[in-house]
N, C-alpha and C positions, 0 to 999 in steps of 0.2 A: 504494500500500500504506500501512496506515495507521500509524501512529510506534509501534516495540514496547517502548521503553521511553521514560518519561521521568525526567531526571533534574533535582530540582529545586537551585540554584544559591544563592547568595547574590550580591546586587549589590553591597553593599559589600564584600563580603572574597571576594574574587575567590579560585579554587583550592581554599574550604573545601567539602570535601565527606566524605562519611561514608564509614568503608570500605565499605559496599555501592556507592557512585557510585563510588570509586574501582574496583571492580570492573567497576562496567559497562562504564566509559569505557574502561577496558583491555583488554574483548574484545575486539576487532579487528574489531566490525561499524561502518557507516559512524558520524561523530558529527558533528551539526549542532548549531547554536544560535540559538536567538532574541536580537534584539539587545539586551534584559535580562540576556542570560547573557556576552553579550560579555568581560566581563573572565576570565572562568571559559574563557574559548575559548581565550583567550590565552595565562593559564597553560599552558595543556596545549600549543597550539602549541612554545611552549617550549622542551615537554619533548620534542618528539618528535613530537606524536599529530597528526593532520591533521584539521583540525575545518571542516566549511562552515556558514559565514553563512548563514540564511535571515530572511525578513523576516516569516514565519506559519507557524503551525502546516502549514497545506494544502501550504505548501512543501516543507517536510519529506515531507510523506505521499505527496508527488509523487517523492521519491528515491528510487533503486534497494537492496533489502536491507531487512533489518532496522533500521532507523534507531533509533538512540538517540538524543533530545533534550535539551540544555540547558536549559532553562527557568528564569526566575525563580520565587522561593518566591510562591504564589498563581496561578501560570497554569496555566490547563486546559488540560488538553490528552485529547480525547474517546480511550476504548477502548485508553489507553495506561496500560501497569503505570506505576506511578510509586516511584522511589526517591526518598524525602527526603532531604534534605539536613542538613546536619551542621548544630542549631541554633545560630544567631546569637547569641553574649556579649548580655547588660545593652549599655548604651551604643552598641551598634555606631552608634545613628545620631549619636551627635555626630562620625564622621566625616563626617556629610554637613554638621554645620555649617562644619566644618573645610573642606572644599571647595566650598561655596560664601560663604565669606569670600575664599580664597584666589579662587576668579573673579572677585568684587565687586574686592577688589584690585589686579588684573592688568590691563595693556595691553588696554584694550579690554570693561573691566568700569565699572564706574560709578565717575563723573568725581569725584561729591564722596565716597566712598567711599575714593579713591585718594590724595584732599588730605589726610585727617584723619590727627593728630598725639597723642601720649598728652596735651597741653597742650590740643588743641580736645574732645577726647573726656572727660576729666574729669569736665564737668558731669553728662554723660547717665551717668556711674558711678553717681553721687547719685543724682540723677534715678530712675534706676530700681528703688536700692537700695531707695529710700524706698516706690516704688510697693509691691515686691514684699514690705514691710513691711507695707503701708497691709492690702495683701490676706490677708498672716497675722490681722493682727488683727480682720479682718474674718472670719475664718474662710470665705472664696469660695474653694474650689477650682478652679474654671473661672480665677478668676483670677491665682489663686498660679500653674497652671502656663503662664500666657501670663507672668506675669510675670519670676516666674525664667528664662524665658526670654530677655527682654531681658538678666536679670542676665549671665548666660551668653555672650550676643550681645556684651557688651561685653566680659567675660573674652578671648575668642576675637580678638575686633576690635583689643586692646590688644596682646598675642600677634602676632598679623600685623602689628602695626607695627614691634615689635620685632623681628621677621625680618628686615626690611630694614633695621635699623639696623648702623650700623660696626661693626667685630670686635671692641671692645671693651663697647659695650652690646649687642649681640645673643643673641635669646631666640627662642625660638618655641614653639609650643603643646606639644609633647612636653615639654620640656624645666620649663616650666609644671607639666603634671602629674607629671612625673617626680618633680619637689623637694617634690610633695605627698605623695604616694605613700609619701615616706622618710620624710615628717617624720610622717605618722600612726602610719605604721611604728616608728617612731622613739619616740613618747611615749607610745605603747601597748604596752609592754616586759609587762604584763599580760594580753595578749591574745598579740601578737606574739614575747614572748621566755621567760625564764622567771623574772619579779618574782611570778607567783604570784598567786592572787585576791586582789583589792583592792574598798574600799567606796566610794562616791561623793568621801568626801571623803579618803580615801586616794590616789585619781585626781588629783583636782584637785592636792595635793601637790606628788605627781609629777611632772605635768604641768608645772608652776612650776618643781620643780627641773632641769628638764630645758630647759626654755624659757633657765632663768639659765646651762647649761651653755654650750648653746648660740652665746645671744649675747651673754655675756659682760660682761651688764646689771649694772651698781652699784647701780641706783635701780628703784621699781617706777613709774616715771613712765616710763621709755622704753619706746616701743611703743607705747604707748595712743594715738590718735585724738585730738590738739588738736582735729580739726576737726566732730565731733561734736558733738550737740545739751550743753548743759552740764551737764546730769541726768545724763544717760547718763558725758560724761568724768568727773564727781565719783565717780558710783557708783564706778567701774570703778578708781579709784585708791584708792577705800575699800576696797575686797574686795581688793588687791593688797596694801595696806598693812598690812591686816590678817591676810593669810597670812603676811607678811613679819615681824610683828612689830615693825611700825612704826605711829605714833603717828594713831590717827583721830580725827576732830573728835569732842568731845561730841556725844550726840545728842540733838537735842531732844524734848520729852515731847508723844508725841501722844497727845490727846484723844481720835482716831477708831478707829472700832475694822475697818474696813474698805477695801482700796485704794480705793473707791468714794467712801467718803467723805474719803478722805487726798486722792484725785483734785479732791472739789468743793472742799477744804480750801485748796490749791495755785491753783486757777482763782481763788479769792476772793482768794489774795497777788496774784494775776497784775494780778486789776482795781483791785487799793486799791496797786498800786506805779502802774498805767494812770494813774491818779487826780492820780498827783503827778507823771507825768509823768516817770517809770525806765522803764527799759526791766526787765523780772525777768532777762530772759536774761542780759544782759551784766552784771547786779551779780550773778550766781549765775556766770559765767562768771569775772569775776576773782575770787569767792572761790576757786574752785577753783583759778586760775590762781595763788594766794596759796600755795593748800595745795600745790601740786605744789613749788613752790619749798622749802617747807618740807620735804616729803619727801627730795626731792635733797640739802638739807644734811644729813637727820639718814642720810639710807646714806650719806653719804660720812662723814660721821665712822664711822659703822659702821664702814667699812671701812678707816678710815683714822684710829686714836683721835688721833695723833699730832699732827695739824690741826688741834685744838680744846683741846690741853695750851696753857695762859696761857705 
């Protein structure tokens, strides 16, 4: 007899089903499963309900009664009603990246997979960040989304190591998301709570005063990426320093009137320091390295006039 219902499953989230599946499943005619539906079998085993394994569809249609079948979302199944299944959340598949890190880690998973440490993994952080950059600004989306991929891979990968780390450093991927979860939560009191419509640079404000709540930062130098390109960590202490109300370098007067040209402008310093034999990075590096210090003395006296009275 041929299967009189099917009902379609979810393989990651075992047990989700719609109230019409919860109904079928609850009539009292036979209920089989294909091994895609497996975790869905089990649930319900459970609960109570008596579910047989089969390996095909044909096996099924071989059972006596009305069979109702479990099925995964996408499998056919000929001449059978089918009830859908209760659609799958955004993300559901990063739980699959979630388990198969957790198998690559495990006794019996891959050998250099099981060695690596947040100190060997590090570079491939970079590494990939940089990729998944290269491919923004290349505007490749085939390649943005293999890339952020890796980004991801190593999110996840750092995560699993701190699982098995001692009771004292120990984290895992939940826990990961979790502290994201609150902290967006958390600085988006205009979406989230009730601060009430705000304009871009009313956000950003906020955002800073809530970041200084937080961590309880003196200076707008903590936090920021020492190890970053030195363009990038100059910026980023100017636009800090300057929400703060603290003191940013003169700016020099450009000529150009276009990043394009500001870009060829920079390659020509790049080559006439090449020339004499500087490196540009590392003299643009301790300037910045110059002005951070300087920041830090002038929020601490901020903060503290007391330390700079003669």
């Amino acid at each position: 007899m041929p299967v009189a219902l099917a009902v379609t499953v979810s393989p990651h989230l075992p047990g989700l089903l719609s109230p019409a599946g919860w109904r079928a499943v609850s009539s009292g005619r036979p209920l089989a499963a294909l091994p895609g539906a497996a975790g869905t079998a089990e649930v319900l085993r459970a609960d109570g309900l008596a579910v047989l394994d089969v390996p095909a569809v044909d096996a099924a249609g071989a059972l006596d009664g009305d069979v109702v079948l479990l099925v995964p979302v996408g499998e056919p199944v000929p001449g059978a009603e089918v009830v859908v299944a209760a659609p799958e959340p955004a993300g559901v598949r990063l739980l699959d990246v979630v388990a198969v890190m957790d198998r690559l880690r495990s006794p019996g998973g891959c050998p250099w997979d099981a060695e690596q440490t947040h100190a060997s993994l590090r570079g491939y952080l970079l590494e990939e960040a940089h990729e998944a950059y290269d491919a923004i600004v290349d505007d490749d989306p085939a390649a943005m989304r293999e890339e952020l991929g890796d980004v991801l891979l190593q999110v996840v990968f750092h995560a699993r190591v701190a699982a098995e780390a001692g009771e004292e450093r120990r984290f895992d991927v939940d826990d990961v998301a979790g502290d994201l979860v609150d902290k967006l939560v958390r600085r988006h009191p205009h979406v989230f709570g009730d601060a009430g419509p705000r304009d871009v640079a009313q956000v950003e404000a906020g955002w800073d005063e809530i970041k200084k709540a937080e961590k309880q930062r003196r200076s707008p130098t903590e936090g920021v990426s020492r190890s970053q390109p030195a363009a990038s960590w100059g910026a980023a202490l100017v636009r800090r320093a300057g929400r703060a109300g603290l003191a940013t370098p003169a700016p020099a007067e450009l000529t150009v009137d276009s990043p394009e040209a500001l870009g060829e402008r920079l390659l020509a310093v790049v080559a006439a320091a090449e020339a004499r034999g500087w490196d540009a990075e590392d003299a643009l590096r301790e300037a910045v390295r110059r002005y951070a210090g300087e920041l830090d003395a002038e929020a601490e006296e901020r903060a503290d006039p007391a330390r700079s009275a003669p």
